[in-house]
matplotlib code that plots the C-alpha trace (Angstrom):
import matplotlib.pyplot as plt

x = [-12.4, -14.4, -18.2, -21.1, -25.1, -26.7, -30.5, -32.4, -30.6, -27.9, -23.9, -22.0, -18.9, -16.4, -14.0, -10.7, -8.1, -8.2, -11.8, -10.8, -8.0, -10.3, -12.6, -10.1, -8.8, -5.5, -2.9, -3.0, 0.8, -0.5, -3.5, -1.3, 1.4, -1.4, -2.8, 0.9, 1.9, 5.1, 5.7, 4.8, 0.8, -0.3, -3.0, -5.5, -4.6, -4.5, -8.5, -9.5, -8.1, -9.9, -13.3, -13.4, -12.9, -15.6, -17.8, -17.0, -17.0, -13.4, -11.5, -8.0, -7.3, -4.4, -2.8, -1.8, -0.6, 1.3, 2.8, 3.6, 5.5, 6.6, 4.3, 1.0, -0.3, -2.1, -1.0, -1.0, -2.2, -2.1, -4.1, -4.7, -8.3, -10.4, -13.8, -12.9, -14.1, -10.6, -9.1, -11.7, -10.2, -6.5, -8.2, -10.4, -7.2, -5.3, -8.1, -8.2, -5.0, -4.3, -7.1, -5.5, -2.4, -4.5, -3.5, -5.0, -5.4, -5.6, -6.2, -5.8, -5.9, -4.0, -6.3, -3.6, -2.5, 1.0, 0.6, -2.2, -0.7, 2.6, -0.2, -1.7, 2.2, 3.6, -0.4, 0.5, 4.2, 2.4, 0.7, 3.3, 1.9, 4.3, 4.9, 3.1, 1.7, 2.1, -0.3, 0.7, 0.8, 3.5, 6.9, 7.5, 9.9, 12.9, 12.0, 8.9, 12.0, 13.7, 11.1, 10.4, 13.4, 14.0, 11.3, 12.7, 9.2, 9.1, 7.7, 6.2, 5.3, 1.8, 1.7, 5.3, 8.7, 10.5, 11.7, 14.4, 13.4, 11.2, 12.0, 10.3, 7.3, 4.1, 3.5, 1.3, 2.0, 0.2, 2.3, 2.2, -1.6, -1.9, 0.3, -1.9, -5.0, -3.9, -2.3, -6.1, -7.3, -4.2, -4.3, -8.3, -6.8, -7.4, -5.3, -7.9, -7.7, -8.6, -7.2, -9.1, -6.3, -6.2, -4.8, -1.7, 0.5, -0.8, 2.0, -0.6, -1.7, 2.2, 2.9, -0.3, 0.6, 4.0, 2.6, 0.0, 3.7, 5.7, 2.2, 2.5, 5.9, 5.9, 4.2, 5.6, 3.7, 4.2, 1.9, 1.3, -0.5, -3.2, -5.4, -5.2, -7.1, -6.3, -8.7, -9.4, -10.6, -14.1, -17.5, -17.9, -14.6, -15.5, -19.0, -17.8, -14.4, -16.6, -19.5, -16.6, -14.6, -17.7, -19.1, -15.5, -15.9, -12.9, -12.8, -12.3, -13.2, -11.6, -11.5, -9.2, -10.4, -8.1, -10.0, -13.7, -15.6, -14.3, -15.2, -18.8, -19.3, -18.0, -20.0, -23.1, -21.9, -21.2, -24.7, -26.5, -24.9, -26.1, -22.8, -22.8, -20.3, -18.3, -19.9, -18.8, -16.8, -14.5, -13.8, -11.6, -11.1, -9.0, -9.7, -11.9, -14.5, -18.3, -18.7, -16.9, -19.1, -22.3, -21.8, -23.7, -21.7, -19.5, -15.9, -12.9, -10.7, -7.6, -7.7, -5.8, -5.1, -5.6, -6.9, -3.9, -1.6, -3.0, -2.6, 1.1, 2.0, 0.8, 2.4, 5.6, 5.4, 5.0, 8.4, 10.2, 8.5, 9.0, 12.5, 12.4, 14.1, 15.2, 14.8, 12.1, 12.7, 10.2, 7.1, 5.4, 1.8, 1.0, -2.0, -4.6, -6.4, -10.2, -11.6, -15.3, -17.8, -16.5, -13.8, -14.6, -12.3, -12.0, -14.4, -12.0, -11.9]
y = [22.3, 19.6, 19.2, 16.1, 16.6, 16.2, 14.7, 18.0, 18.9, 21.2, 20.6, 20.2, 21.3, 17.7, 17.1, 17.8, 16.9, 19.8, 18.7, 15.2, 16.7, 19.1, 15.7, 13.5, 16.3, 15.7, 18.2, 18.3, 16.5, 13.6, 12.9, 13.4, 10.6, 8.6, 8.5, 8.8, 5.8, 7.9, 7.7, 6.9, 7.0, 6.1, 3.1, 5.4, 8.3, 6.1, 5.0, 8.4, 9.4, 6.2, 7.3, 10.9, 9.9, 7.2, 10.0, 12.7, 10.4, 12.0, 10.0, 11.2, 13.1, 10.0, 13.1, 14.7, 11.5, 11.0, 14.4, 13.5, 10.2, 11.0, 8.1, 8.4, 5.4, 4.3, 0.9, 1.4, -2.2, -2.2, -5.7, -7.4, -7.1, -5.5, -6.6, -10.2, -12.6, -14.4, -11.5, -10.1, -13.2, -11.3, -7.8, -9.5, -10.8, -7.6, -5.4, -7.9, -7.7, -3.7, -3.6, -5.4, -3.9, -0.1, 0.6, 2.7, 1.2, 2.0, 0.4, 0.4, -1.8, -2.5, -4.7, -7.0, -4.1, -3.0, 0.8, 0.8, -1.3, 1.0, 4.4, 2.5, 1.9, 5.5, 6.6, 4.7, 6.3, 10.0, 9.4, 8.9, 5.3, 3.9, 0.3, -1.3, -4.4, -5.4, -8.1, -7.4, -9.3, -7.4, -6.7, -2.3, -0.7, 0.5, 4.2, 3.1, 0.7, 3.9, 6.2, 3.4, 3.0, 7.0, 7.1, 4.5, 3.0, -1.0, -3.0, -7.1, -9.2, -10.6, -13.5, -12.9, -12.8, -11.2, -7.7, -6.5, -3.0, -6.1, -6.8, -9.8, -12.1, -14.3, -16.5, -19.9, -22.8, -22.6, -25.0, -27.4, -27.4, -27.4, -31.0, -32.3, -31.6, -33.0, -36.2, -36.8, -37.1, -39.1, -41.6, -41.9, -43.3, -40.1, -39.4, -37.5, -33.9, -30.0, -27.2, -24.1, -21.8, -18.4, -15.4, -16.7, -13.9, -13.7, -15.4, -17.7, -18.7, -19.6, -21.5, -23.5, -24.9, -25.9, -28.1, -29.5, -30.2, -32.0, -34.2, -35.1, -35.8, -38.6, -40.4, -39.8, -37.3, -33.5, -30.5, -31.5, -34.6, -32.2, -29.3, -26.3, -23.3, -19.5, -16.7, -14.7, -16.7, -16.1, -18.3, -17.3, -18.5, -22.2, -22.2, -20.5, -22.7, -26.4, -25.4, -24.7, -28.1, -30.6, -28.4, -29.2, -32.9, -32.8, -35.6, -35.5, -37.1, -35.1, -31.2, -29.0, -25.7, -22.7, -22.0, -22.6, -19.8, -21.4, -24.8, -23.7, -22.4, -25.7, -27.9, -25.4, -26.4, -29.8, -30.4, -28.7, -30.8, -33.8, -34.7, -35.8, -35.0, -36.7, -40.2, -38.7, -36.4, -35.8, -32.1, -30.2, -26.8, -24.6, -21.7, -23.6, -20.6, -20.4, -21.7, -25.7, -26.0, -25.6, -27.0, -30.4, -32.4, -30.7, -29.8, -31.5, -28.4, -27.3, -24.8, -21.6, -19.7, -16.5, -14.3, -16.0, -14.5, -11.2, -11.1, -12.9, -9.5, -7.4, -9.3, -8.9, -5.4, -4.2, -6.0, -4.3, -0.9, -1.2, -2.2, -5.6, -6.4, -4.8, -8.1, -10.7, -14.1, -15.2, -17.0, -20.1, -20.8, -23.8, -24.9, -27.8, -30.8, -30.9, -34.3, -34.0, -35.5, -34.2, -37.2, -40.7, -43.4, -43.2, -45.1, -47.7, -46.7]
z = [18.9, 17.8, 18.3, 18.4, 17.8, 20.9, 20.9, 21.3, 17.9, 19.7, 19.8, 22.6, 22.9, 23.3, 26.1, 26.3, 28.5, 30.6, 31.3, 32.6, 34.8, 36.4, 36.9, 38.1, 40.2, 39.3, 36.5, 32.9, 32.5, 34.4, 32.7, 29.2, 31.0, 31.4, 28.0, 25.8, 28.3, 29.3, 33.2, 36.0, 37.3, 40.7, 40.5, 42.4, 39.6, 36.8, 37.9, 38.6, 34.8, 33.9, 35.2, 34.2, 30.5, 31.0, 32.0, 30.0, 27.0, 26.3, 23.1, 23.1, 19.7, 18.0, 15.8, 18.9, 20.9, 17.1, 17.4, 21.5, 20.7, 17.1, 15.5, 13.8, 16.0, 12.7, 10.7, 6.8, 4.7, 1.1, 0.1, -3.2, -3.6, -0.4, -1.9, -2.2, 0.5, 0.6, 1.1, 3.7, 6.0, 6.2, 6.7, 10.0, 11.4, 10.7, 12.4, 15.2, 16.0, 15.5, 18.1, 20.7, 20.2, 20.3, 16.8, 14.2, 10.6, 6.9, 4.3, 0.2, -2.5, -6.1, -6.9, -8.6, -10.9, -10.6, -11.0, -8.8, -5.8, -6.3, -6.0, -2.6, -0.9, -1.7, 0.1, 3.0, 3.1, 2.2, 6.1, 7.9, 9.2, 11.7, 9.8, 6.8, 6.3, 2.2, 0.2, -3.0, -6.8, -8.1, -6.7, -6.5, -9.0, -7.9, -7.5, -4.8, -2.9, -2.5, -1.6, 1.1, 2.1, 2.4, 5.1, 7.2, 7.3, 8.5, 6.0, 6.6, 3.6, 3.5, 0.8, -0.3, 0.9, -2.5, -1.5, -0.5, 1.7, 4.1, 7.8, 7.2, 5.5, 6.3, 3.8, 3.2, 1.9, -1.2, -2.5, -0.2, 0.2, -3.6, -3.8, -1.3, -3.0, -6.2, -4.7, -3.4, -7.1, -7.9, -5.4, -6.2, -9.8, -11.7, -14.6, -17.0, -14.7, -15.5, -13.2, -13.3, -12.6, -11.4, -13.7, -14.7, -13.9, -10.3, -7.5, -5.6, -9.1, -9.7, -6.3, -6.9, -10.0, -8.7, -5.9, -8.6, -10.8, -7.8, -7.3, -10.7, -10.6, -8.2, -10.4, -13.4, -15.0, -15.6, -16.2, -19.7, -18.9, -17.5, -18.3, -17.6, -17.7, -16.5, -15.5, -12.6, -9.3, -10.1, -10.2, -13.6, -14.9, -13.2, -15.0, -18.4, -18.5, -18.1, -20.5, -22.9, -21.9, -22.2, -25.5, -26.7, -25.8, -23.3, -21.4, -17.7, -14.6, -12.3, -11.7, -9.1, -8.6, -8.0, -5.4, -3.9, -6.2, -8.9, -8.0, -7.3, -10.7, -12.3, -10.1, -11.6, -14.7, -14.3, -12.9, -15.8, -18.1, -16.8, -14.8, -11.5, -8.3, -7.5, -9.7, -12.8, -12.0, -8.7, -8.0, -5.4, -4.5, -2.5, 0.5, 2.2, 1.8, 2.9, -0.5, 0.3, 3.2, 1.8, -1.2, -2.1, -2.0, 0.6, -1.2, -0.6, -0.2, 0.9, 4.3, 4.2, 8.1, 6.0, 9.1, 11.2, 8.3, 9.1, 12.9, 12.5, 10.3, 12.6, 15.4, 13.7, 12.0, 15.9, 17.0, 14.4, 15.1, 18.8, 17.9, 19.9, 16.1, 13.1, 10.8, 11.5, 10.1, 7.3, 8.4, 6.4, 7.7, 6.6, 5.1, 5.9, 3.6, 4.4, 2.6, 2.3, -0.2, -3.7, -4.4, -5.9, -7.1, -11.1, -13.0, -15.2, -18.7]

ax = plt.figure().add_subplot(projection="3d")
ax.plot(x, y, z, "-o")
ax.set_aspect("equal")
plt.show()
């Protein structure tokens, strides 16, 4: 039986439900209906129940409602990176809507390695979570798709829709929100473009150079006329990669970001060498993070949903647990252009 400090240094033994029957006055069965939502309860018994707990400070114990109703109650979320402030967006909106739905959640990370992503799914399955929610880089092998599949856990796609053991997916439009930002540099007469690209291997990395590809297209051009540069979406790769470009003598007057961080440590860059934004040089990023709105000048960026993402896979995973569905359809969020002060019409040569 569990215990909590009191503030004369003693413990106190906690409530149990036999306690909050005795308060309410009514039996132990109908307090545990009330709490495992299985039959019926009176309104004036379900208030009773309702004030007893809120004075005995009782918290029901979630193994033993797990146990009652043959689910853990709990959630399991393996995401790409946990410490990353994109990424921190899709957790909020997860938690949020776990919450309102009076879930339990846990969560691991891969951290865009494919053993380690693989390690964090087969956790999840270990605890018996009732559904999880997956933001992964990497697709599982085959033996982790069976294991999966084995333990009849539901599974939603966070960022992807490739695998075969899902009930369904919530994906953005990075694609679409990445042709859209690079028809903004086009259209402004720019032809002489970098993009700072994410790690080449990773899938948003991927999509967003496709939409860059169909921009260019339109016009004639292809990825080639551009370029490019990969490393990990990090301020250090945007400063490191333009020191490198303009030591080089690259010439450029326009920059897309793979996403905001980036695009803060190239404006750094670009401003200690002596190059103005946007007068010499137009820049755009993507995310639409903390970092594009207090940038000077403010970034032209594209807007991801990212914590709508999160509460749309939790929305869904539930349907598919409460068996309202056994397949979801695949959802595209789509993303949104923000023009701010980073864009100027190219200087003719």
């Amino acid at each position: 039986m569990g215990t909590f400090p009191q503030g004369d240094g003693k413990s106190k033994v906690a409530p149990t439900i036999i306690d909050v029957s005795k308060r309410a006055k009514v039996s132990k069965s109908t307090v545990s209906r009330y709490i495992t939502h299985k039959g019926y309860v009176s309104d004036s018994t379900r208030e009773a129940i309702e004030r007893a707990i809120r004075e005995l400070g009782y918290r029901p114990n979630e193994t033993a409602r797990g146990l009652q109703s043959s689910r853990s109650n709990i959630i399991g979320g393996v995401v790409t990176n946990l410490t990353s402030s994109y990424y921190s967006q899709l957790v909020s909106g997860i938690q949020q809507a776990c919450r309102l739905a009076g879930k339990g959640l846990l969560l691991g990370s891969g951290f865009g390695y494919p053993e380690e992503e693989e390690r964090a799914t087969l956790d999840m399955v270990d605890r018996s979570c009732d559904g999880l929610l997956l933001n992964l880089e990497f697709p599982l092998s085959a033996a982790a798709r069976d294991v999966i599949e084995k333990s009849g856990i539901p599974v939603i796609l966070v960022g992807s829709n490739e695998g075969a053991i899902a009930a369904g997916s919530v994906t953005l439009d990075n694609m679409g929100g990445a042709k859209e930002a690079m028809r903004v540099l086009l259209q402004a007469g720019h032809r002489r473009i970098v993009h700072l690209a994410g790690i080449e291997a990773h899938r948003d990395t991927h999509a967003r150079i496709a939409g860059i590809a169909s921009a260019l297209a339109e016009l004639g051009l292809s990825l080639a006329d551009i370029a490019i540069e990969y490393d990990s979406f990090t301020e250090e790769h945007g400063y490191n990669s333009v020191k490198r470009l303009i030591a080089q003598k690259v010439d450029f007057t326009a920059l897309f970001a793979g996403d905001d961080e980036i695009a803060a440590g190239a404006i750094a860059a670009l401003k200690e060498s002596g190059r103005a934004v946007p007068e010499d040089v137009s820049v755009v990023g993507f995310d639409d993070s903390f970092y594009a709105r207090h940038l000077a000048p403010a970034l032209t960026t594209v807007r991801l949903p990212i914590a709508t993402v999160g509460e749309l896979a939790v929305e869904m995973l539930l349907k598919v647990i409460e068996g309202a569905t056994r397949r979801s359809s695949d959802i595209v969020v789509p993303a949104e252009l923000i023009i701010r002060n980073s864009v100027t019409k190219a200087k003719r040569s």
